[in-house]
C-alpha positions as CSV (number, residue, x, y, z in Angstrom):
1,X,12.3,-12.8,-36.8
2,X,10.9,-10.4,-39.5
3,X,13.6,-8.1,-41.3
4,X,11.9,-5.9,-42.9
5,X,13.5,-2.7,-45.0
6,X,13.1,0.5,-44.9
7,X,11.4,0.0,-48.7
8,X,9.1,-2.9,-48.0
9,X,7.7,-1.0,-45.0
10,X,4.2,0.9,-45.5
11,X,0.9,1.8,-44.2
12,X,-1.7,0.8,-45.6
13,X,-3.5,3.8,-45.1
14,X,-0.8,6.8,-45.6
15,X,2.1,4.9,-47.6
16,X,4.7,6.0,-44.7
17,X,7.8,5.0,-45.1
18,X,10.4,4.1,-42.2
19,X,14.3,4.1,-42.3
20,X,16.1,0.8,-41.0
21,X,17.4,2.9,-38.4
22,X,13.9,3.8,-37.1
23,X,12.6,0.5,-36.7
24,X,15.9,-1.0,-35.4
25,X,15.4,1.7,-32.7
26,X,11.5,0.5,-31.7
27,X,12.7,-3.2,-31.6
28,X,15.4,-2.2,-29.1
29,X,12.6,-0.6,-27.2
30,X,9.8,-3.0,-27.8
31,X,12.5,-5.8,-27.1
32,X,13.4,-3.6,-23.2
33,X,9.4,-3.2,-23.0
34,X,9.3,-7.3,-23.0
35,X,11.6,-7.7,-20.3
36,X,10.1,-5.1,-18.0
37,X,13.5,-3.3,-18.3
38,X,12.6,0.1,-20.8
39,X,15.2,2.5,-20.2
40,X,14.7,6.1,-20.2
41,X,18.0,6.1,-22.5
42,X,16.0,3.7,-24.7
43,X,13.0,5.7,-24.7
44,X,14.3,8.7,-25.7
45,X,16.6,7.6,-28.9
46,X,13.3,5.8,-30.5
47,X,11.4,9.0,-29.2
48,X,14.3,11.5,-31.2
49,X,14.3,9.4,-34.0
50,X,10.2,9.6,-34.9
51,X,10.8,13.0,-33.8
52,X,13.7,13.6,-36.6
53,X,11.9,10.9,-39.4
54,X,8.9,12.7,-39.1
55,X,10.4,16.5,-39.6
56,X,12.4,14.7,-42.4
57,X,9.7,13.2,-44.4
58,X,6.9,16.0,-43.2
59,X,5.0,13.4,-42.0
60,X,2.9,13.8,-39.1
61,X,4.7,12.4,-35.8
62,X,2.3,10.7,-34.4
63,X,1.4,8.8,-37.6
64,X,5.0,8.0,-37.8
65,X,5.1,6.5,-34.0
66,X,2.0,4.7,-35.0
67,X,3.1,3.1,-37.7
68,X,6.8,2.3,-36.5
69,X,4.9,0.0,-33.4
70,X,2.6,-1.7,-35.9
71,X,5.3,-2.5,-37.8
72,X,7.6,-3.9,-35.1
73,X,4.7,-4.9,-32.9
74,X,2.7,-6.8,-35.3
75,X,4.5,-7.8,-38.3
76,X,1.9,-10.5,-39.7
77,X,0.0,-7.6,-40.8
78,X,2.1,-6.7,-43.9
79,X,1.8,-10.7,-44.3
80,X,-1.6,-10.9,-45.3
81,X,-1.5,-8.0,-47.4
């Protein structure tokens, strides 16, 4: 599994930058997603913390969702940057 930290982890378009916590959060929920078993519970703490990252950094929220699922979701990405 890829461990990435919160420094290493960037767009390639907007240079966002997510806080282990963040990610930890989407691979919880992409992990639930997997199974067929995503909690609402789940779903709401990844949901609150994009939400919370996003009013933090003043970065757009969506762009911060986006890019937290690309991350978790498709890691080889950053690889062949």
């Amino acid at each position: 599994m890829c461990r990435e930290s919160a420094s290493s982890v960037r767009s390639h378009a907007a240079a966002i930058e997510l806080s282990d916590d963040l990610i930890e959060r989407e691979r919880a929920a992409w992990a639930e997603q997997q199974e067929n078993g995503l909690t609402v519970e789940t779903a709401a703490r990844v949901q609150a913390a994009i939400t919370a990252h996003a009013e933090e950094t003043e970065e757009n929220r969506y762009d911060v969702e986006m890019e937290s699922k690309r991350v978790v979701r498709h890691p080889a990405a950053d690889d062949n940057s």
